[in-house]
N, C-alpha and C positions, 0 to 999 in steps of 0.2 A: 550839102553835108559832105566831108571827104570822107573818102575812102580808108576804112582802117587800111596800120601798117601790114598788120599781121592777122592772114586767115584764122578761120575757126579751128583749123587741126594745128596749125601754125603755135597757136595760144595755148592748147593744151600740151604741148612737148612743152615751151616755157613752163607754165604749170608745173607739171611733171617734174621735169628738170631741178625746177627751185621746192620741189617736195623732197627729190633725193638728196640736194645740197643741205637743206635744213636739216633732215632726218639723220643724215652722215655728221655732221655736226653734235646732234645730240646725241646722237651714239656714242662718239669720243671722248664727250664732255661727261656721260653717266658710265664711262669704262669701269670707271672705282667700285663703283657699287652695283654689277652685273649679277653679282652672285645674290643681289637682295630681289633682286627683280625672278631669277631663276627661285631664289627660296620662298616668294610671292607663289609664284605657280604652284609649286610644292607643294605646299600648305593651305593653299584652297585646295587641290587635288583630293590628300588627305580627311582636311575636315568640310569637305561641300557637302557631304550627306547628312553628318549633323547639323551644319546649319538650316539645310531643308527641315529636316526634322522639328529642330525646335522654332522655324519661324510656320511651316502648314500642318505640323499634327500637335504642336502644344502653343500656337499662336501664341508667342512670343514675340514681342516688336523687335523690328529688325538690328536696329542697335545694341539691345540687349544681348540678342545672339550672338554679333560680333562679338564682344565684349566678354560674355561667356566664354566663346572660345579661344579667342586670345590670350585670356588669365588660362584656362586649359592648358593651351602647348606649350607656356612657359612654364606651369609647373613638368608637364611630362617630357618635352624637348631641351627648351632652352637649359632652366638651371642643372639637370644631369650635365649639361655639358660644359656649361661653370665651372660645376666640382672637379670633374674631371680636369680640366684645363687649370682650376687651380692646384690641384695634386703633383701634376705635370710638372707643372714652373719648380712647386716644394721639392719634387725629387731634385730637379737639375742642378737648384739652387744648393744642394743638398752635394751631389755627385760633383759638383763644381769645388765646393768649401771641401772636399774628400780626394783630389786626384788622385791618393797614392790606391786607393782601392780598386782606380780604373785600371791602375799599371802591374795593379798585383793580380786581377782578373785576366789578362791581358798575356803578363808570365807564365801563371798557371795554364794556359790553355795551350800557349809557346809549347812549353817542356811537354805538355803530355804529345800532342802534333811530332813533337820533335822523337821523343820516345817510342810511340806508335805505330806514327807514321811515316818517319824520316822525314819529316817539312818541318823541323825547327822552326821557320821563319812564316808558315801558314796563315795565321793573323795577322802580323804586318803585312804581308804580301796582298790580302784580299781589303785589309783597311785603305791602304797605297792608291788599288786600282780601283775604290770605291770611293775614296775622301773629296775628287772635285764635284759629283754628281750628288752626293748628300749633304757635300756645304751649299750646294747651288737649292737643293729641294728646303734646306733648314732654311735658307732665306727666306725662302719664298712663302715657305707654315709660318714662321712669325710675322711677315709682314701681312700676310693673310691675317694673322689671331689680331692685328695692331687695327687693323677696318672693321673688327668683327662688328662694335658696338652700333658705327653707325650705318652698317649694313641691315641689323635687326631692327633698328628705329624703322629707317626706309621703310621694310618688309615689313612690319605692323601696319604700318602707316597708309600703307597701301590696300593692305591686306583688309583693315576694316572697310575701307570703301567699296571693295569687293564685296564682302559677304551683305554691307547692306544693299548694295543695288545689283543682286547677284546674275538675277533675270535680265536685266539690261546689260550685263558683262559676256553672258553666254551665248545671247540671241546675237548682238557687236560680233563676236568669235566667229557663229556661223554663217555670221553676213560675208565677211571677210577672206573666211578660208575657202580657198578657190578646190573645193570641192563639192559632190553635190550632197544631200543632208543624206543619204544612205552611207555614202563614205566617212562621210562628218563624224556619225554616230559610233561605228566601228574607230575611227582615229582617236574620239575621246574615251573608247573604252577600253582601247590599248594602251593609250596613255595613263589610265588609270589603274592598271594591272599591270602594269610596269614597275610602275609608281609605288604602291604597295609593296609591290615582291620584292625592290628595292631597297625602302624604307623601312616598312612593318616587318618583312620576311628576312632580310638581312639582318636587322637589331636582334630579333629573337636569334639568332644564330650567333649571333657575337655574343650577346648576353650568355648562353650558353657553353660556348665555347669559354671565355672568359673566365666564367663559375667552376668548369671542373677544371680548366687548369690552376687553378687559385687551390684548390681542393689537393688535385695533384702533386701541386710544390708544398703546399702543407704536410701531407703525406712523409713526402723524401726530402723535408726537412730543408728546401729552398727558402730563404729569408725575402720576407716583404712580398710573402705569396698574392695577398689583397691586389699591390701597386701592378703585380707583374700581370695577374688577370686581365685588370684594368686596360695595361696595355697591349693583354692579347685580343679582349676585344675589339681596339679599334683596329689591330692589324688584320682580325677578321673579316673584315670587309675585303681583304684580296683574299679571293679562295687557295685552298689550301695553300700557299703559298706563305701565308702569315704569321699563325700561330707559330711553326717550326720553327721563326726565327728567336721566338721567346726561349721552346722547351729544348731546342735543340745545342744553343751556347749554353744553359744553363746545366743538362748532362753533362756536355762536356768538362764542366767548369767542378761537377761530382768525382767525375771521374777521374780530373788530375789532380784533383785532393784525396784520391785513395777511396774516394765513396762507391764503388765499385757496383753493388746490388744498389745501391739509390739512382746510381746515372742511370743504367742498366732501365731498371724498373722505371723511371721520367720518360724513357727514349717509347717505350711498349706502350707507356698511359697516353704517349702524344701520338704516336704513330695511328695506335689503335682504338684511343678512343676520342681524343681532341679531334684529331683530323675525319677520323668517321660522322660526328656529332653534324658536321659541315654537308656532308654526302647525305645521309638520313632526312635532316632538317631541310636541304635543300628542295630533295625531290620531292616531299609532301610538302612545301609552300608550293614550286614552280603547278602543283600538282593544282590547287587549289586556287590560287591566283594570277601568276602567271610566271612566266621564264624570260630570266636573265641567262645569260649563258656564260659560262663563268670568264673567257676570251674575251669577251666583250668590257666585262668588270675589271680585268685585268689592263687591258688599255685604256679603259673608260678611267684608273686610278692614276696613271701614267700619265696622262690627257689633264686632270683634275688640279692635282696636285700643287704643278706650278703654277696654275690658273688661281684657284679658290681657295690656296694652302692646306690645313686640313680636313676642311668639308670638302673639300676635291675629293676624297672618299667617296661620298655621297652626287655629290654633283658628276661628278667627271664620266661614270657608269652612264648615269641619269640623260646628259647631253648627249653620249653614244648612243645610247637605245632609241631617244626620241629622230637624232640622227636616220638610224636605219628604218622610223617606222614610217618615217615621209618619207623615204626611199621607196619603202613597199606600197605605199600609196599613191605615191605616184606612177608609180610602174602598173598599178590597177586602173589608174585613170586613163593612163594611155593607150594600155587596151581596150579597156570601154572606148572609146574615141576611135580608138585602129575599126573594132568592129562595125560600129555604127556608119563611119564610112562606106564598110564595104558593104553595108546593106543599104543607104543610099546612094550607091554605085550600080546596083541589083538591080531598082527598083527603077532608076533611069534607064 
C-alpha cells in the first residue's frame, strides 16, 4: 500500500483552508442580505421567551408557535414600519411636486439669520458643507428600503426554522462559541439586555418623544404636526442629538415669520421637555434592563446607516455593542487562562 501524499495535520490545514475559501465565498455571495441574517438574531433574541413559553408551559407544537409569532412581529414590527415608510415616500413625493415651499422655508430662515445674526447666507453655507455626505447617506437608505422586501423573506424564513428546532440552535451556539458555559451564559445574557434596551427601550423613547413633539407643534401652530413626530421619532434613535433637528429649524422658521412667542415657546418645549423625555426614559430602562451608552449609539448610527440604510438605526448601535461585549469577554477569558497558568506554574 503507498504511502499517503499528505500527513494527518498535513490534511487538516487543507481542510481548514478549503473551509475558509468556501466560507469567504459565502460570505460575499450573502453580502446583500446581511442585514436579514443580523435581523434573524434579533428577533429570536426578542421573542425566544415566548416561544419557550408557548411551546413548555401551554404545549403548543412547535410550528404553531413559530407561526404565532411571526404573524405577531409583523403586526407589532414589520407593518408600523410600512406605514411609516409609506408616509415618508407621500411626503417627498409631496415636497418634490411643491419646491417652491422648500425655497421659501429656506428664505425665511436666510433673512431672519441674516437679521439676527449677521449670517445672511447661514443655511446655504451649512446645506453647501453638508449636501455630499447626505446625498451619499440618501443613497444608501434607499437603496437599503429597495432590499427591504427580500431581506424580511430571508429573516422569516429563517427565523421559523429557529424557533422550531430552537434547542438544537442554542446547544450548536454553545458547542461553537469558544468559551466555557459560565462565560456563555453571561454573553447570552448581555446580549439580551442589550438587545432589549435597544429595541424595546429605544422605541418607547422615540414613541415618546415623537408624541409630545407632535402635541408640541400643534400647540404653536406648526403644520403636519402628526408627519413631523413621526420623523422625530426615528431621529430619536440618535440621542439627544435628534429631535432638535425637527424642533429647532421649525422655531426658527416661527420666528422669521414674526411668530415670535410660538418659536420662543417650541425652542422651551424641545429644550426642556422633548430632550428631557430622552434623559428620564433612558436611565430607568438602562436602569432595568440594560445600558447603551449614548456614544456608542451615536457611532453605532454613523456605522449603520450606510451599511443597512435606515434600519442602520437599529442595527448599527446593535453591531457596536455586540462588538464591545466579545471584547469584554475575551479580555475575561484571558485572564482566566493568565491565572490558571500561573497556578500551574506554582504547583510545578
Amino acid at each position: 500500500m503507498n504511502n499517503p501524499v499528505f500527513s494527518q495535520k498535513e490534511r487538516n490545514v487543507i481542510i481548514l483552508l478549503i473551509v475558509l475559501a468556501l466560507g469567504g465565498i459565502l460570505l460575499y455571495a450573502t453580502r446583500g442580505i446581511f442585514g436579514a441574517f443580523l435581523g434573524t438574531f434579533i428577533m429570536y433574541t426578542l421573542f425566544r421567551t415566548l416561544n419557550i413559553f408557548f411551546i413548555e408551559k401551554w404545549r403548543w407544537p412547535k410550528p404553531l408557535s413559530a407561526v404565532v409569532i411571526i404573524i405577531l412581529s409583523i403586526f407589532i414590527i414589520v407593518l408600523p414600519f410600512v406605514g411609516i415608510g409609506s408616509m415618508l415616500v407621500r411626503k417627498a413625493i409631496e415636497l418634490q411636486q411643491n419646491p417652491a415651499w422648500i425655497k421659501q422655508v429656506i428664505d425665511a430662515i436666510n433673512q431672519f439669520a441674516g437679521d439676527k445674526l449677521g449670517k445672511p447666507d447661514l443655511l446655504q453655507e451649512q446645506l453647501e458643507s453638508s449636501a455630499a455626505y447626505f446625498g451619499t447617506l440618501l443613497t444608501a437608505v434607499l437603496g437599503g428600503a429597495a432590499n427591504i422586501f427580500l431581506e424580511i423573506t430571508v429573516m422569516y424564513f429563517i427565523l421559523y426554522f429557529l424557533f422550531v428546532n430552537y434547542r438544537g440552535f442554542e446547544n450548536g451556539i454553545l458547542y461553537y462559541l469558544p468559551f466555557d458555559e459560565e462565560q456563555a451564559v453571561v454573553f447570552g445574557s448581555e446580549l439580551k439586555n442589550i438587545t432589549y434596551s435597544n429595541i424595546v427601550g429605544q422605541t418607547i423613547i422615540a414613541i415618546a418623544q415623537g408624541g409630545c413633539l407632535s402635541i408640541g407643534f400643534w400647540i404653536f401652530g406648526v403644520n403636519d404636526a402628526l408627519f413631523w413626530g413621526v420623523i422625530c421619532a426615528i431621529l430619536s434613535f440618535i440621542p439627544l442629538l435628534g429631535p432638535p433637528l425637527i424642533f429647532v429649524p421649525a422655531a426658527l422658521i416661527l420666528l422669521s415669520q414674526g411668530q415670535t412667542w410660538q418659536g420662543i415657546g417650541l425652542l422651551i418645549w424641545g429644550f426642556g421637555l422633548v430632550i428631557n423625555i430622552d434623559n428620564v426614559l433612558r436611565f430607568m430602562i438602562n436602569k432595568k434592563i440594560g445600558n447603551i451608552h449614548p456614544l456608542i449609539t451615536v457611532i453605532g448610527v454613523i456605522i449603520g446607516l450606510p451599511l443597512f440604510g435606515l434600519i442602520g438605526l437599529v442595527y448599527g448601535p446593535l453591531l457596536l455593542a455586540y462588538f464591545l461585549i466579545a471584547v469584554k469577554i475575551y479580555k475575561t477569558n484571558k485572564r482566566l487562562s493568565l491565572k490558571r497558568d500561573q497556578l500551574e506554574e506554582k504547583k510545578e
